[in-house]
C-alpha positions in Angstrom: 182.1 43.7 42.2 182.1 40.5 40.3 184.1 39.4 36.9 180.6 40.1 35.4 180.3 43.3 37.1 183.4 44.1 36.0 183.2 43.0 32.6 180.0 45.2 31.9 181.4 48.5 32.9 184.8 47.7 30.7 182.1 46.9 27.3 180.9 50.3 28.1 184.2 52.2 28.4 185.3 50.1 25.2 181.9 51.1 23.5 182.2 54.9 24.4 185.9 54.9 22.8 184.6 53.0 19.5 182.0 56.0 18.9 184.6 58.6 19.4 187.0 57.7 16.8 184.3 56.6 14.3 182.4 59.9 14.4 186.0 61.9 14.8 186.5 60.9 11.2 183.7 62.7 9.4 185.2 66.1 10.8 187.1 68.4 8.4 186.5 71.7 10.0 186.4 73.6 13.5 182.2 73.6 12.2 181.9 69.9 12.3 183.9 69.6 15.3 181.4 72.4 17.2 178.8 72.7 15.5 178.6 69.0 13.9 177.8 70.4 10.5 173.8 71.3 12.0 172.8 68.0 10.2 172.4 65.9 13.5 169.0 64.6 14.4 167.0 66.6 17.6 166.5 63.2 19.1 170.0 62.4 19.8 170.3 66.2 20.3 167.4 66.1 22.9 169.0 63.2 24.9 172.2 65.0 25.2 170.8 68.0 26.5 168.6 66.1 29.3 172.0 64.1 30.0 174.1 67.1 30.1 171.9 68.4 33.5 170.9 65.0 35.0 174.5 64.2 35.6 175.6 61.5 38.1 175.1 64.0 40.4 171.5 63.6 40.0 171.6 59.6 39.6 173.1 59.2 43.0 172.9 62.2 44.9 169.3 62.7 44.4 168.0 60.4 46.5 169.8 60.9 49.6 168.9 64.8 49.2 165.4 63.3 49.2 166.3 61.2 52.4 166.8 63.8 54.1 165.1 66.6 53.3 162.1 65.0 51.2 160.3 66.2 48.0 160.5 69.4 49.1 163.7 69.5 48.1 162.7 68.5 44.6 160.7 71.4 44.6 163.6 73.4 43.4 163.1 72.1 39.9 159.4 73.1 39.7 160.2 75.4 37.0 162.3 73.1 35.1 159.3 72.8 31.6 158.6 76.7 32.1 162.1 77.9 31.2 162.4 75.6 28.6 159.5 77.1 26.8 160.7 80.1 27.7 164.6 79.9 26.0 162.4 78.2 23.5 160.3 80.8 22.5 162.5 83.5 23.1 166.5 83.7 23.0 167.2 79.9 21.0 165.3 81.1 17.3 167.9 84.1 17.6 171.0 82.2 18.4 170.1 79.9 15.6 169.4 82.1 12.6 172.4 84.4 13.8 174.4 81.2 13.1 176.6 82.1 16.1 178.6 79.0 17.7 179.2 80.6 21.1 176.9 82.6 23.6 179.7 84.7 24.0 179.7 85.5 20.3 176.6 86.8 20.5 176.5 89.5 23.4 179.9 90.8 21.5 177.3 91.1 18.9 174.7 92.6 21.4 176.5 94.9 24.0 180.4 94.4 23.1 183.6 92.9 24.2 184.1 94.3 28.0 180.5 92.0 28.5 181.6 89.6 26.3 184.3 88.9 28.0 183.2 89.1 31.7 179.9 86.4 30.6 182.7 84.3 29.3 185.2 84.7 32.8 181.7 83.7 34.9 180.2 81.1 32.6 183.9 79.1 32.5 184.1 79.0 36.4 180.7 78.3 36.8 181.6 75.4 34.3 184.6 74.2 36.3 182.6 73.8 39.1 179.9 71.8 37.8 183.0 69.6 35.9 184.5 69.2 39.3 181.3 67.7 40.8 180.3 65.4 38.0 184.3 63.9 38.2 184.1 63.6 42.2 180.6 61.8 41.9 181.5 58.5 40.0 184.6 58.6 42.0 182.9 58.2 45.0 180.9 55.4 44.1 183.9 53.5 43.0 186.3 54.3 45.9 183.3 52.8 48.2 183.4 49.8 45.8 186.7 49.2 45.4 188.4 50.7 48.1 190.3 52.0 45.2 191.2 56.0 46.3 189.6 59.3 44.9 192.8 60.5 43.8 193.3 57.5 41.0 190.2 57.8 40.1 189.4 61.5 39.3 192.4 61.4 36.8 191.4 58.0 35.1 187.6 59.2 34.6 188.6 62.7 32.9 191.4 60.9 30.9 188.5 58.5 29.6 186.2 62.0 28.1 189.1 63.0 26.9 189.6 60.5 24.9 186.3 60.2 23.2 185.5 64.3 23.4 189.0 64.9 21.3 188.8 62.4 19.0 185.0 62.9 17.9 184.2 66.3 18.8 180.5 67.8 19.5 179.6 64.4 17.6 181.0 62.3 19.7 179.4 64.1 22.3 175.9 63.7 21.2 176.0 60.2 19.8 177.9 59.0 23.6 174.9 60.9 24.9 172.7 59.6 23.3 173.5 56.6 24.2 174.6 57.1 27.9 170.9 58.1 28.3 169.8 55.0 27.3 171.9 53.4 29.8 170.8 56.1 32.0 167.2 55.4 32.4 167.5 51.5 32.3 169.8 52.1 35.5 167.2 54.3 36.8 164.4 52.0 36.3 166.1 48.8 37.3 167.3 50.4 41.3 163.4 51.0 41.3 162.4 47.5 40.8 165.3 46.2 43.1 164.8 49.0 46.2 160.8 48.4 45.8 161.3 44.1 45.6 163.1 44.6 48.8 160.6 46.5 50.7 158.2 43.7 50.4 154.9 46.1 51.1 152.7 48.3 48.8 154.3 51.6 47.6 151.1 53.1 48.8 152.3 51.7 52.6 155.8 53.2 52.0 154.5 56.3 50.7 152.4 56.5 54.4 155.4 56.0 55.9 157.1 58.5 54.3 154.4 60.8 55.0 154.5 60.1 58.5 157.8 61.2 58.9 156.8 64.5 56.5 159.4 63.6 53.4 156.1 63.8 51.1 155.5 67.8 51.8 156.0 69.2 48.2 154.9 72.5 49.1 155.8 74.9 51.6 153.8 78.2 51.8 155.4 79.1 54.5 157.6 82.4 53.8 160.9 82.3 55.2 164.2 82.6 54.1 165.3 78.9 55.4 163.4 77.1 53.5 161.9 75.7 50.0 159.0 77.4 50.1 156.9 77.7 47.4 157.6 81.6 46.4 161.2 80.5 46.4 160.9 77.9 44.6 159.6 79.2 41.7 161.8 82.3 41.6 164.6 80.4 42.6 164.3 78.0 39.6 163.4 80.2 37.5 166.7 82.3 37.1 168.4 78.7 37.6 166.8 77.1 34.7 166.5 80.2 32.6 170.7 80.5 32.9 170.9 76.9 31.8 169.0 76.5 28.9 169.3 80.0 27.6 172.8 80.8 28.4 175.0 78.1 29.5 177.3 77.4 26.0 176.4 73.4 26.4 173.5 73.8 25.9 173.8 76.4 23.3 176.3 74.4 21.4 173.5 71.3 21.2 170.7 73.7 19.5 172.9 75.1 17.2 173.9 71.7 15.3 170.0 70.9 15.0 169.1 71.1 11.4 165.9 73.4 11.6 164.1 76.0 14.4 161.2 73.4 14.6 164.2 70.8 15.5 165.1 73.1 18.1 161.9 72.8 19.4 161.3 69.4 19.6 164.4 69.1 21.3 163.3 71.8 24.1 160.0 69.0 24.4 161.7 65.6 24.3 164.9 67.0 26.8 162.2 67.8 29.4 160.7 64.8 29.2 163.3 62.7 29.8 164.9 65.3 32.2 161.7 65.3 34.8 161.4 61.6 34.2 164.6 60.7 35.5 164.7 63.0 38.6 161.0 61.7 39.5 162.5 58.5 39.4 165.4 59.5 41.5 163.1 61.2 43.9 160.6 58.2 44.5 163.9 55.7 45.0 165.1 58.4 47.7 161.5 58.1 49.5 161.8 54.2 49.3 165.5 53.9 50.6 164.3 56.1 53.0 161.7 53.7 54.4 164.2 50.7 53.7 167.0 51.8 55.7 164.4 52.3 58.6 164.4 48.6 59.5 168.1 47.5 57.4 171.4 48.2 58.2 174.0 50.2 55.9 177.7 49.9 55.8 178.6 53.3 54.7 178.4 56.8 56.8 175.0 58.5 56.4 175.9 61.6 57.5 177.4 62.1 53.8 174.0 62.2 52.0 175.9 60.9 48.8 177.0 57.4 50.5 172.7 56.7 50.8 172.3 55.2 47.2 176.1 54.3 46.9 175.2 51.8 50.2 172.2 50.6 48.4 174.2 49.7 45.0 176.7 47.8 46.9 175.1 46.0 49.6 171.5 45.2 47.7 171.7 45.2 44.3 172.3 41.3 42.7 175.3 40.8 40.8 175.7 41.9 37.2 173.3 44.7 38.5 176.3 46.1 40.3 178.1 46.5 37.0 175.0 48.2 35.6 174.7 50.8 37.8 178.4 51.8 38.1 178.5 51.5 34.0 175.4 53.9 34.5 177.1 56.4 36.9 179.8 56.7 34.2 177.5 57.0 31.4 175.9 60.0 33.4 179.3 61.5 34.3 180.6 61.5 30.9 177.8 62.8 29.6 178.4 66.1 31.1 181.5 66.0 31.2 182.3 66.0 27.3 179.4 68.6 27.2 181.7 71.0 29.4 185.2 70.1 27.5 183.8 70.6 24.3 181.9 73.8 24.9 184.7 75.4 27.1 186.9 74.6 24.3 184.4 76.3 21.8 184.2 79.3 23.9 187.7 79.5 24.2 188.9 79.2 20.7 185.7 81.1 19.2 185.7 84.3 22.0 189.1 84.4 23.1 192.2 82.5 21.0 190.9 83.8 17.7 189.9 86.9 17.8 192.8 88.7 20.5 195.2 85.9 20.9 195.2 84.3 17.0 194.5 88.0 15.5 191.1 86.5 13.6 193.1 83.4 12.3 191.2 80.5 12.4 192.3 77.9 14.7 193.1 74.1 13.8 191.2 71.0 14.7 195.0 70.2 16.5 194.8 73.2 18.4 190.8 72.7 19.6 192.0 69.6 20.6 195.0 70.9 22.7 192.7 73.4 24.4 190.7 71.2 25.1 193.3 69.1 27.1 194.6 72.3 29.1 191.2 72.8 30.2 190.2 69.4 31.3 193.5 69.6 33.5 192.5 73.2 35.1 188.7 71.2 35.7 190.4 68.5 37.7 191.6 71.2 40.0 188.6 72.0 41.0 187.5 68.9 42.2 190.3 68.8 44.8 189.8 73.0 45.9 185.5 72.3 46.3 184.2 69.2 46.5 186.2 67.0 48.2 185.1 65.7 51.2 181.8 67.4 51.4 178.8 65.9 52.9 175.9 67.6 51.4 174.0 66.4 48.5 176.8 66.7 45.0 173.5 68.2 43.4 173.0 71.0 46.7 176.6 71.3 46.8 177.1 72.5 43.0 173.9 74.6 43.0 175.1 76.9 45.9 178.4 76.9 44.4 177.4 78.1 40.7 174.5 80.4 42.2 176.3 83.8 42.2 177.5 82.9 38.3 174.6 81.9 36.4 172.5 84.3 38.6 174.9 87.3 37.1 174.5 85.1 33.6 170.4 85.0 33.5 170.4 88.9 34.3 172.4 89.3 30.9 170.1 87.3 29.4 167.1 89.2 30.4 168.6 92.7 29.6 169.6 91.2 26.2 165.7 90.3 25.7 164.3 93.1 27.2 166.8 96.4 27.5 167.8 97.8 25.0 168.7 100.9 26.8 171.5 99.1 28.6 175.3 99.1 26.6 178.4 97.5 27.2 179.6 99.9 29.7 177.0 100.0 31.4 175.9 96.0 31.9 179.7 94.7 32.3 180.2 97.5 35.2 176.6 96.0 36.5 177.8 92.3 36.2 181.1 93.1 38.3 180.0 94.9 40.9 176.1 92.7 41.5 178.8 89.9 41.3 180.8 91.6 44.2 177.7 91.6 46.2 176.4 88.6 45.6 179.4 86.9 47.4 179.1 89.2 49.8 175.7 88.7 50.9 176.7 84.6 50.3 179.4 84.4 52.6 176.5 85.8 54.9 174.1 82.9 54.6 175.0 80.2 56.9 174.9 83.1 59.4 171.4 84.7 58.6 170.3 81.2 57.9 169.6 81.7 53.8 168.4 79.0 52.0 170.9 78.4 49.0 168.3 79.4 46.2 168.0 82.5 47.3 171.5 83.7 46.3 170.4 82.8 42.1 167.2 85.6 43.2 169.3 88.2 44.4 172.6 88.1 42.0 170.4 88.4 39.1 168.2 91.1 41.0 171.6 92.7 41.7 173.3 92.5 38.3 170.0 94.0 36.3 169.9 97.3 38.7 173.2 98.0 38.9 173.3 97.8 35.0 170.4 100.2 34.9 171.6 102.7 37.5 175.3 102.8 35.3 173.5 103.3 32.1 171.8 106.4 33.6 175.5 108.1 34.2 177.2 106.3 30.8 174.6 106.5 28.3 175.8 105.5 24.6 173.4 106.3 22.0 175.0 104.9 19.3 175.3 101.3 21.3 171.6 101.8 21.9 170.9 102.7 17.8 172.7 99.6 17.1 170.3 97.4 20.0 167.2 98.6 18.5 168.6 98.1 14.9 169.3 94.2 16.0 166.0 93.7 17.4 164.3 95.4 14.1 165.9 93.2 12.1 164.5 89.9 14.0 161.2 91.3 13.9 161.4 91.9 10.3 162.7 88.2 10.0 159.8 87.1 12.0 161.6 85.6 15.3 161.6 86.7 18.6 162.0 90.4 18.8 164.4 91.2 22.0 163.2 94.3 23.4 160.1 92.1 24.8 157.4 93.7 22.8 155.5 90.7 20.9 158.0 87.8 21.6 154.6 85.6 22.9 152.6 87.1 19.6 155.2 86.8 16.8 156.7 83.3 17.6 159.9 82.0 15.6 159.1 80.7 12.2 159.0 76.5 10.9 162.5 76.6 9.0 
């Protein structure tokens, strides 16, 4: 990297700081430093959520999934737009007018605190594996850079979120997002120009030669359990998606600061926008580097799908470009990494600290911002125990990883929309042991040659029926009374109802 290189990536570190502090000062309260008072705009609230998922994981792992195993690995976001409407339509308008600031807050509100508090136990180690991939990504790329090692850099990038997420809260968050994703897709765009200026033929000739070599097959109909076929696919990225938008607490933390339910849903449009934008960009650059690298030679080991992009940046891209694109692997690592910190600290403080440890007192902003420290130290952890020296695809790596905990998570939510038969007893027995089995079966995969996908299928599958089969032996009628009263009530109010009669006919309402 050049002084120029160099000096572009330290303006954006300095920058990211700057917003923290500024919008740390308009906080007074635990609301504005979780929920941002609900006055922030569903623009910048839209960006953040896109840049939450996209991730550096996505910006340069992407393209060397696509290397090697083509778009049809891209199929397993086909679902992506349908779950958004879906969260959308459905759980969102609930969470919102409930005025809850954790998921967790609400299923105590729903089934109780034995589910409550299982939800929380997945949804916090599904979290600290998705924090430990979007730390070791950035510090790949700059260990290849600078030679530099993974161990001083993993430290310095979570010390740097840190920093902005304590000082400025969900704010901070949004604002850095906001601007990260700007960053973001300039970054994107620009490796597009510079990989395609350096093929020096038509796309439509690298496209036939990526054709050729069958990377452009985005459907398989072909059912088997190996592969990304197309049944998978959309089941698979379904229960993904649906566990994402509708119950991951980054995401619900976002929607909850917009200022209106029509806010909300602009947000669920703009996020997927920009969300399938960027990956479609990713996806094209991996089909180019993939015809590139056919007739140049590359530095860095290829049998680590991560190092294909990282051996583009550095060997191809002109200077002050260089700076650019690392600048933009940070903005996308930051980006969900603040999401996490905050959120976990959220869920923490609002479902655990408060209402067992504190004894319903209220924590301080000081002590948010302690928790939030401890946990950003626990997240580093995981970097070292998972992701370290892997050499699949971050984005492949993380979504096997997290498949057994947000499969669990979207069967909650589905029982939460459509069950109301099923009680606390009953669903967090369900959760534990379809939880159980889903590692099981997992550990199994690589032996009965499963594609990953298939374990977010089967661990919601699993947690739903072994849910229903327990509430057969520990009915609660007063647990279900209390379901059906909660759903009454959002009829009445005129959102979603959630025991799935009329939730497509009685939409939420323009507040």
């Amino acid at each position: 990297m050049t002084v120029f290189d160099w000096t572009i990536l330290g303006a954006y570190m300095l920058v990211v700081l700057l917003i923290g502090v500024v919008t740390g000062r308009s906080n007074r309260s635990d609301t504005d430093y979780f929920q941002g008072g609900r006055s922030l705009p569903w623009y910048a609230v839209a960006i953040s959520v896109g840049m939450t998922m996209l991730s550096a994981g996505a910006f340069i792992s992407n393209p060397g999934w696509i290397y090697y195993d083509g778009l049809l690995a891209g199929a397993s976001n086909l679902t992506l737009p349908l779950c958004i409407v879906f969260c959308t339509c459905t759980i969102l308008p609930i969470l919102y007018h409930t005025k809850v600031t954790t998921m967790g807050q609400f299923v105590n509100l729903r089934f109780g605190g034995r589910t409550g508090m299982i939800t929380l136990l997945l949804w916090l180690l599904n979290s600290f594996v998705l924090t430990g991939g979007f730390v070791y990504t950035p510090s790949l790329v700059l260990e290849s850079i600078t030679g530099v090692s993974l161990d001083v850099w993993v430290p310095l990038i979570m010390i740097l979120a840190i920093a902005y997420t304590v000082s400025g809260g969900i704010k901070a968050v949004i604002w850095t997002d906001t601007l990260q994703g700007i960053l973001l897709a300039i970054g994107a765009v620009i490796a597009l120009i510079v990989a395609f200026r350096h093929m020096g033929m038509p796309f439509g000739e690298v496209l036939s030669i990526a054709g050729e070599a069958g990377k452009t097959v985005s459907f398989d109909f072909d059912l088997r359990l190996d592969n990304y076929n197309i049944y998978l696919c959309l089941l698979g990225s379904f229960v993904m998606w649906v566990s994402y938008f509708g119950f991951n607490q980054e995401q619900i933390q976002r929607y909850v600061t917009s200022r209106s339910i029509r806010d909300v849903k602009k947000t669920g449009i703009l996020s997927t926008v920009l969300m399938v934008g960027i990956y479609w960009m990713t996806y094209i650059l991996g089909l180019i580097l993939f015809v590139f690298y056919q007739n140049n030679a590359s530095t860095l080991d290829f049998a680590n799908s991560n190092n294909v992009f990282v051996d583009f940046i550095i060997r191809y891209m002109p200077s002050g470009m260089v700076g650019l694109m690392v600048a933009g692997v940070f903005a996308a690592a930051m980006s969900s990494l603040d999401s996490i910190l905050n959120s976990a600290t959220a869920a923490f403080v609002k479902d655990v600290y408060e209402p067992y440890l504190a004894k319903g007192k209220k924590a301080t902003m000081k002590q948010s911002m302690l928790f939030t420290c401890a946990i950003a130290v626990v997240a580093v952890i995981f970097v070292y125990l998972y992701l370290s020296g892997s050499n699949r695809s971050i984005m492949q790596s993380i979504g096997a990883m997290s498949a057994p905990m947000q499969g669990t998570l979207t069967g909650v939510l589905l029982m939460i929309l459509f069950m109301p038969f099923v009680n606390d007893k009953s669903c967090s027995l369900g959760c534990v042991a379809g939880f159980v089995l889903s590692l099981l079966v997992k550990s199994l995969e690589s032996g009965l040659n499963i594609n990953w996908l298939w374990c977010y299928v089967y661990s919601t599958a699993f947690a739903i029926l072994f849910s229903c089969l327990f509430s057969l032996f520990f009915q609660d009628p007063e647990a279900r009374a209390r379901a059906l009263s909660l759903y009454a009530e959002g009829r009445q109010r005129g959102y979603a109802g959630l025991d799935g009669r009329g939730w497509l006919r009685n939409p939420p309402p323009e507040v």
